[in-house]
Steps between C-alpha positions, in 0.01 A plus 500: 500500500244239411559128452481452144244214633246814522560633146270412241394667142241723409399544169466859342560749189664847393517612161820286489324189502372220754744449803484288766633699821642284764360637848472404883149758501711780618887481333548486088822248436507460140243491167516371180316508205201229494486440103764227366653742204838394501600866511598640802282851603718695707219687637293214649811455775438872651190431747728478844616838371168660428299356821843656742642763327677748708329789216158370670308816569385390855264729621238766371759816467410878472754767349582738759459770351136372378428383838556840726259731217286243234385809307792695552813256482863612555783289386538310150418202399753237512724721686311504803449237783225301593328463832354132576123506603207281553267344220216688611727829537636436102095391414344798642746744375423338130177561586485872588712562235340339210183654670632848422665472171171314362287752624743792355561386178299200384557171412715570193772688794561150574786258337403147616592362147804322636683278270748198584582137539228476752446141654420244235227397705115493393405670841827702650523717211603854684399733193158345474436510882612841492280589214237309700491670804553858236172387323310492801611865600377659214747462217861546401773525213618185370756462216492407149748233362843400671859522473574183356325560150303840510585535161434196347132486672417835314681422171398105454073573480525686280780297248351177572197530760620368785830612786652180375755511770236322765368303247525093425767393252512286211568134730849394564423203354465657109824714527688251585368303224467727235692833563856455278620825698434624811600860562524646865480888421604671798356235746672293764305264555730315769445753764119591427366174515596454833159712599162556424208735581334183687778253582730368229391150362880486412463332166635750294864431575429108437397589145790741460767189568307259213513783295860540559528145440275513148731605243342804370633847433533714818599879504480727773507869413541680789784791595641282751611076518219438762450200727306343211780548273748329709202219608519388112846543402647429195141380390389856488632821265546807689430808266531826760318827350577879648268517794165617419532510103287137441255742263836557313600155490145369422459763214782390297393111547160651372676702187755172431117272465363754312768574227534124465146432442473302776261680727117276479286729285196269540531528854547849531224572279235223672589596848693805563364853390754814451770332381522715174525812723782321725685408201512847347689576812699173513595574128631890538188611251378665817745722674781408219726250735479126407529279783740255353741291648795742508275800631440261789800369582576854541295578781504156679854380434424150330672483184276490166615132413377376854177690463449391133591143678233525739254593221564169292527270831127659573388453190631158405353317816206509739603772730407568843564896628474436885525862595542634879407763688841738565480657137167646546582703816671712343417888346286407224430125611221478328675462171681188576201250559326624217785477279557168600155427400565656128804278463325141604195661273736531176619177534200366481509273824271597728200217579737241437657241679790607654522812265446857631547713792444448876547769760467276789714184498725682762285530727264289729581253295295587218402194231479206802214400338150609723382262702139373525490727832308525829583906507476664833320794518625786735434819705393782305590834565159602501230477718083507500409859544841637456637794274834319272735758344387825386820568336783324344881629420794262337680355748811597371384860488487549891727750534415715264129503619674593849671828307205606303186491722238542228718504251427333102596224375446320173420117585381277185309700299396682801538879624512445907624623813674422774329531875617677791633198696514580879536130670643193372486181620709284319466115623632168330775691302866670479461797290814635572715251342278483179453817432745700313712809623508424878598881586193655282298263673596508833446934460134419342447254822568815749148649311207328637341538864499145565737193427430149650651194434409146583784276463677196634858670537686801485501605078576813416150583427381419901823742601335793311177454681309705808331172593666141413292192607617191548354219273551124549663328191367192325626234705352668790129450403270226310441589099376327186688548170538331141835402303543651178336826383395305196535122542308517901678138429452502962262607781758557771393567918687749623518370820637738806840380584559707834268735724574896388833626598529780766166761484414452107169419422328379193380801250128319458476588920654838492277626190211308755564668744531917338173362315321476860692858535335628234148402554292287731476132365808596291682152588202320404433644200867491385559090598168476351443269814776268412801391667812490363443148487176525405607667181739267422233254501294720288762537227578105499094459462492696204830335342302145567191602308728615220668176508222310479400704175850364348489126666707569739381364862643667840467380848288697747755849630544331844616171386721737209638726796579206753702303236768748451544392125490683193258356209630479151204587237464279180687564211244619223588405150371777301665720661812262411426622154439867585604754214495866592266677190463141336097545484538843360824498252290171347189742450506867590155581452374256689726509802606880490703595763413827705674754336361792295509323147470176655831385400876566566522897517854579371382812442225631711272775415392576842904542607558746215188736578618514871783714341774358756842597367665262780263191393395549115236300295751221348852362700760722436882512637497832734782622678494487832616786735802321660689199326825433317417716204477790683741448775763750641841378519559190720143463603354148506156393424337315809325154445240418796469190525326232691699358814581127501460457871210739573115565393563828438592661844357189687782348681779779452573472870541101541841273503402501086707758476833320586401313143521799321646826692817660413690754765187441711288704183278380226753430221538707172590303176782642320660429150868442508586809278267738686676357852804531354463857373403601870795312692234294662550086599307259622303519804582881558254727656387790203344753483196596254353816421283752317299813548261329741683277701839286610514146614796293606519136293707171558723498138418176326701471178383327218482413136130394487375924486497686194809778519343846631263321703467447843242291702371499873229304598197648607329443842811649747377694798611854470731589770584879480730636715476900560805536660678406186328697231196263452673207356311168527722281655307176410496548101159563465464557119197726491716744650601553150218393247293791364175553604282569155181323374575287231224672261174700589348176393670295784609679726663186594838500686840599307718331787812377188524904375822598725819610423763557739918482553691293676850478696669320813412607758757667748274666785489436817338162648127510496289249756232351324173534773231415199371224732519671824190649662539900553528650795188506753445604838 
């Protein structure tokens, strides 16, 4: 054990945040977060378990099966075992096989298009080295959108001309000034600030306490109490819809302005177009159904006088609609965004200070005002000479590309079709715990010639690969990042804490190294000449000549490197006073945004002639194939949600889990009457299940989830055991979900469509081995 003499701090980032990482060079001890927030990140304390994890893949592993006959394999994947071997044995073997499969079927035949929380890092980004070293052999399939908002990306252009949901936000500063009410709609804001796409600036949660503090009108409307909820207390209304009926609830709001004249007919006329044809439907004069108050509170189980309440509050004060992500990945997604947008566009608000709607205050801490920014630049995953994508699927339609080689699709006003995938190589991601119905997927997985994995431990994903390599993770190797996706308030080294554990090796050398593979002066041409440091240097250089554009002044990289210091950009004052659509709700013509018309689509043309019966020309309450509406007796509707104590799947396997774990399985939230009706208590192991899948749940009872609703975090490593019918021992919730696009349009992920029953369980005692490496030999 070292003296704690020898220990000393190195400063680095994840998308949690800045830590510090205490360190003797070879041993993590401890690391906190390097930002004074005043709000603990539970995340930033995780590093000793990342860096010497006993879920470390160690060494470059082969399936078995795989190994014995490459183009022939016996065995399936992740039933079979894997057989350790040398780098340049794993390296070659990629080799020879990409080799073949290119030269069989083409570029298009292969999937490097991986998606995930890759390294936050401006040079360690594993799908863009990936696509990298792809690009220089000739060309691959990448993937359109992701599963975090694939339907608002493909909705949003065309409402309003932009995603919206990566976009700045009107500043912090002028909602909690002007905004009366401030409405969380299905957002929780207290969990999903904790990360970021680059590293969290953590500033969101600071401006969530002073507006706690501010006196204003706060409502949540969400299915279940979240985190958020119980953060503000008393100081925050609680109004808890039927899962996945917001369109409902927002139509009746819509119908209560509209039959009390208070919807903003000025604005509706100067900066929306299609609101007559929206408002035949909203009105009945359409398809004979008036979307009043009652007809609403019939589908989404709000009363009329609460809705009609909501209506008045909205209108009567400068209203805020902070809307999150969860409602639109659902069947029909699409509808919810853009219905959100009608609502803030009838009363009038949008362009204001503090009025309006915002689709990113939950996350990366969207509205910290921008900074006046040095901005890194970063590796590309292209290359000089290289061939990028030649095709593109939705993520979140993997699997069914796997089924239907060749097969059509509809895709945004698009006839297309899906290629005839033979090799993936997914790198910098956990697709098996995003995606949705585990079992379909893991039978699509068994399809393709070739499955490799690079990956820092033993997921789910890396035991249903022929060829797992092991990857170093952040703290292992140096990096560059920025806090805050929107503020880039820091410039942050990522300085290596410890040398790489055991054989893994950076992804940047290994996609080197098949690049020399693949053609003479292949190395060269994919580090462009550079070391790794070299590039780092690079990408600093580039962030100093930007800064010196905005008046800000860096040091030279080396003296920035050796201090081990992050540096804080300037605060910028305009951007203090930022108004999303200010310039063009103040004059349309001359500030149009990019839409067809050039303003606010409510209804849109271009929709309507794509003839889309799941996605229609104008937001419209759809019924989706699975929720309470259509439920059989004593089914439950399942509520995804995102984990308190996790990025997703990120961490599932570190001492977190004692903060949140019940019976040793990802909890289940249960209303009291629903628990009660089943004979379950507290902390008892259950069991969930539906035509695709069974899990086993810890039983948390509660009050804070709407009755007939039950919630599991997203993010838990499946864990099925085939000796006991398939169950997933770990409560892995996209066991269950439903895997459907949510439109043609999207084709965005549907992950909160799932219903499924629910009882004690009484079976026998199942080991959870989630974490454990399989078998080898």
């Amino acid at each position: 054990m070292a003296n704690s003499s020898s220990r000393y701090s190195v400063l680095t980032a994840a998308h949690w945040g800045p830590m510090l990482v205490e360190t003797d060079g070879e041993t993590v001890f401890s690391s906190r977060g390097a930002l004074a927030t005043g709000m603990e990140n539970s995340l930033q304390s995780a590093v000793r378990d990342q860096v010497h994890s006993n879920t470390r893949v160690r060494f470059p592993m082969v399936r078995k099966g795989f190994l014995a006959s490459p183009e022939n394999p016996q065995g399936i994947r992740g039933q079979d075992e894997f057989v350790r071997v040398s780098w340049d044995e794993a390296l070659d073997l990629i080799h020879q096989q990409h080799k073949r499969i290119r030269e069989a079927y083409g570029p298009a035949s292969i999937f490097a298009g991986s998606y995930g929380w890759r390294s936050n890092g401006v040079l360690h980004k594993a799908s863009t080295l990936l696509q990298r070293y792809m690009a220089l052999a000739g060309g691959y399939t990448e993937h359109l959108g992701d599963y975090s908002t694939g339907a608002a990306q493909a909705i949003m252009p065309y409402v309003v001309g932009g995603s919206e949901v990566y976009q700045q936000q009107t500043s912090w500063p002028l909602v909690l000034e002007h905004s009366d009410v401030v409405v969380l709609w299905s957002a929780n804001p207290l969990n999903t600030l904790k990360i970021a796409w680059n590293a969290s600036d953590e500033q969101g949660l600071s401006y969530f306490s002073a507006l706690r503090d501010s006196g204003k009108k706060l409502i949540c409307i969400d299915p279940m109490r979240s985190e958020t909820v119980d953060f503000f207390g008393d100081k925050m209304e609680w109004v808890a819809p039927h899962m996945g009926t917001d369109v409902a609830l927002m139509l009746g709001i819509a119908h209560t302005l509209v039959e009390n004249g208070w919807h903003d007919e000025a604005f509706l006329a100067r900066c929306t177009t299609g609101y007559a044809v929206f408002a035949s439907y909203l009105l009945g004069e359409s398809d004979g159904i008036a979307k009043t108050a009652e007809w609403a509170a019939g589908i989404c189980g709000v009363g009329a006088a609460k809705i009609r309440e909501l209506a008045a509050i909205f209108h009567q004060n400068t209203t805020m609609l902070m809307a999150g992500w969860g409602m639109q990945r659902q069947q029909f997604g699409e509808q919810k965004h853009w219905m959100i947008v009608t609502l803030a566009a009838m009363l009038g608000q949008i362009g204001t200070p503090g009025g309006g709607f915002g689709l990113s205050y939950h996350f990366a801490n969207g509205g910290n005002p921008t900074r006046r920014s040095a901005v890194l630049s970063s590796m590309q995953g292209s290359l000089p000479g290289g061939c990028d994508a030649v095709d593109k699927i939705p993520v979140a339609r993997i699997v069914e590309a796997l089924e239907n080689p060749g097969g059509a699709y509809q895709h945004n006003g698009m006839n297309r079709h899906f290629p005839d995938i033979r090799f993936i190589w997914w790198a910098g991601g956990a697709n098996f715990t995003h995606h949705q119905d585990t079992n379909r997927l893991i039978r699509a997985w068994q399809k393709p010639e070739l499955v490799v994995i690079s990956e820092c431990f033993w997921t789910a994903a890396a035991k249903h690969a022929d060829i797992v390599l092991p990857a170093t993770t952040s703290f292992e190797r140096n990096d560059l990042t920025m806090t805050g996706d929107y503020s880039n308030q820091h410039l942050v080294p990522m300085k290596q804490v410890v040398p790489p554990r055991y054989e893994a090796r950076n992804d940047f050398d290994v996609f080197a190294e098949l690049s020399e593979r693949w053609e003479k002066g292949g190395y060269a041409r994919f580090t462009e000449g550079k070391s790794q440091l070299q590039w780092l240097e690079t990408f600093y250089n580039v962030a100093r000549q930007r800064g010196a554009s905005q008046q800000v002044e860096l040091p030279p990289f080396a003296e920035f490197w050796q201090a081990n210091q992050l540096i804080e950009m300037p605060e910028n004052p305009d951007s203090e006073r930022f108004i999303r659509f200010a310039d063009f709700c103040r004059d349309p013509l001359a500030h149009p945004l990019k839409t067809a018309s050039g303003k606010i689509e409510i209804f849109s043309q271009r929709i309507a002639d794509y003839g889309y019966p799941d996605c229609p020309g104008h937001p419209m309450w759809l019924e989706p194939d699975e929720w309470q509406g259509n439920a059989e007796p004593e089914q439950l509707q399942v509520l995804s949600a995102h984990p308190a104590h996790r990025l997703h799947s990120q961490l599932n396997y570190s001492s977190l889990r004692e903060l949140y774990a019940v019976a040793n399985r990802e909890p289940v939230t249960i209303h009291p009457d629903d628990a009660q009706a089943r004979g379950i208590q507290d902390g008892d192991t259950v069991r969930l299940w539906n035509a695709r899948g069974q899990i086993l749940a810890g039983a948390v009872i509660s009050e804070g989830i709407k009755p007939g609703v039950i919630c599991i975090h997203e993010g838990a490593w499946p864990d099925l055991d085939l000796t006991a019918d398939g169950i997933c021992k770990n409560g892995a919730v996209n066991v269950l979900t439903k895997d459907l696009p949510s439109s043609r349009l999207g084709n965005g992920c549907a992950g909160n469509t799932a219903l499924a029953w629910l009882e004690k369980y009484n079976g026998p005692e199942l080991t959870l081995t989630a974490f454990e490496p399989p078998a080898s030999s």
